[in-house]
C-alpha positions in Angstrom: 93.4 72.2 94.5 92.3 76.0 94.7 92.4 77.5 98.3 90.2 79.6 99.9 92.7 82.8 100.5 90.7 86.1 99.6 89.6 86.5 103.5 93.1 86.1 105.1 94.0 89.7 105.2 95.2 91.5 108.7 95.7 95.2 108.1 98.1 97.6 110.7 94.9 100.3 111.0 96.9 102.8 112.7 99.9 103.1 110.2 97.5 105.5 107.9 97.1 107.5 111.1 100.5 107.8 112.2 102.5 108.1 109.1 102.9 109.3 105.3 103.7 106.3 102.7 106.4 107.6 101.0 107.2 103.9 98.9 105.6 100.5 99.1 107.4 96.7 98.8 105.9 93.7 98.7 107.8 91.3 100.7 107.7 87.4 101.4 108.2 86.7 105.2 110.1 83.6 106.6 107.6 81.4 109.2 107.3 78.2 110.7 105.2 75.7 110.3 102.8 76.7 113.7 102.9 80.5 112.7 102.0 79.7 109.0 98.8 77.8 110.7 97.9 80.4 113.0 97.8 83.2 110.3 95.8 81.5 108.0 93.5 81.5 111.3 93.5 85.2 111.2 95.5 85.2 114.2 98.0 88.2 113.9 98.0 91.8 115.1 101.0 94.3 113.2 99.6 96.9 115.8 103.1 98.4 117.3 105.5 96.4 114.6 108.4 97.4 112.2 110.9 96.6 110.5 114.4 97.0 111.0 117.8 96.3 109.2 120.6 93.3 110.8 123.4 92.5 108.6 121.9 93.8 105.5 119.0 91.5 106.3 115.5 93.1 106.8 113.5 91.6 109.6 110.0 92.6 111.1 109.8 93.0 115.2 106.9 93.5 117.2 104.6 91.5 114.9 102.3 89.1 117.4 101.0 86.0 115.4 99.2 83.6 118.7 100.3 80.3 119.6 98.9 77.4 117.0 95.8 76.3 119.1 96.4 72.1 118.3 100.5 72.7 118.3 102.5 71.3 121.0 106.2 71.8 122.5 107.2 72.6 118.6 105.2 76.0 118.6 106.6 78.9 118.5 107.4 82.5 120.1 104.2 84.7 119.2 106.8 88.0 119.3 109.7 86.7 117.3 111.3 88.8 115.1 111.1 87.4 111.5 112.9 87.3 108.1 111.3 89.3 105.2 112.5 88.1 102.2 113.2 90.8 99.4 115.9 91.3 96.6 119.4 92.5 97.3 118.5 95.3 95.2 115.7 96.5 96.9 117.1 95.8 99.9 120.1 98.3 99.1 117.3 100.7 97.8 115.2 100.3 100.9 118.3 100.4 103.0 119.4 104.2 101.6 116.3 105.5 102.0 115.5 104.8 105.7 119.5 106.2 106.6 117.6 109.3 106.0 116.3 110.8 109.4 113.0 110.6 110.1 111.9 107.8 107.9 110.9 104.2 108.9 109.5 101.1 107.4 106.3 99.9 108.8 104.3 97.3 107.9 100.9 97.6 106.6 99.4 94.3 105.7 100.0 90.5 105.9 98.4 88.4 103.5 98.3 85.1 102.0 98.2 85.3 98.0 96.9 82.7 95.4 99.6 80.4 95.8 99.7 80.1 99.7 102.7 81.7 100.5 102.3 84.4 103.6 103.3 88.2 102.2 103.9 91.1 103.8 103.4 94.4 102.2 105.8 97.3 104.2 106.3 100.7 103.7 109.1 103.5 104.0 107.1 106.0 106.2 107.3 109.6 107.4 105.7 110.4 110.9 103.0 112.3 110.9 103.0 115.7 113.3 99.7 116.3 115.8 98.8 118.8 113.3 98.6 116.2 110.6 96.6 114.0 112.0 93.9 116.4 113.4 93.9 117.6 109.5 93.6 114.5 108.2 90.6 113.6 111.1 88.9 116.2 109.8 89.1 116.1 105.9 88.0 112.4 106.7 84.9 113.4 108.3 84.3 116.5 105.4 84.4 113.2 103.2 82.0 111.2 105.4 79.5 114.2 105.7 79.8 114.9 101.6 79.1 111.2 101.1 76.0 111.6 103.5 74.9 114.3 101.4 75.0 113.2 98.1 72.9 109.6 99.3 69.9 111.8 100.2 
């Protein structure tokens, strides 16, 4: 039975804003059955989520995946933090790069990929300054008008 997965994708649209990818991980995440139901609904938002380290375990907060429509007293907490599922080595890697100051892991995308299973794909980040983000604004729209341009 082949599933219909390509258009389950829900992007963090801000993270490019706000910060500099410095290394990206793909990571399985942990759900239930209700939260496994709801994002393959496209109901999920990774607007003001991240990831932080407990017990050498990485986990995700601030993700919002809604309430299953059809579930009942069984459903679950739409802001529960959840287990992301990587190796112990790049766990440790991860781990020794975000004791640096200034760094942080962010998510960027959740997906599901051509076997079902629910993915996560984070990032160790940099903050961007003000300055950085007016720049990159306006090399965006240099590209925008340049593309314009070269149509006509």
């Amino acid at each position: 039975m082949k599933r219909n997965t390509e258009n389950i994708l829900i992007r963090n649209k801000k993270a490019s804003h706000d910060y500099n990818f410095i290394e990206q991980f793909t990571a399985g995440i942990q759900l239930t059955g209700t939260e496994i139901k709801s994002l393959r609904m496209g109901k999920a938002n990774l607007a003001d989520s991240y990831c932080v380290f407990h017990d050498g375990e990485l986990f995700i907060k601030g993700m919002h995946i809604a309430e299953y429509w059809w579930g009942n007293l069984n459903n679950h907490d739409p802001l529960r933090e959840r287990k992301l599922l990587l190796t112990s080595r790049e766990l440790r890697k991860i781990e020794r790069k975000v004791k640096e100051t200034g760094l942080t892991i962010i998510p960027l995308k959740v997906f599901i990929n051509e076997r079902g299973l629910a993915k996560v794909e984070i990032a160790i980040a940099r903050g961007k300054k003000e300055y950085d983000k007016r720049e990159a604004i306006r090399q965006k729209d240099s590209r925008r008008e340049i593309d314009r341009l070269m149509k006509k």
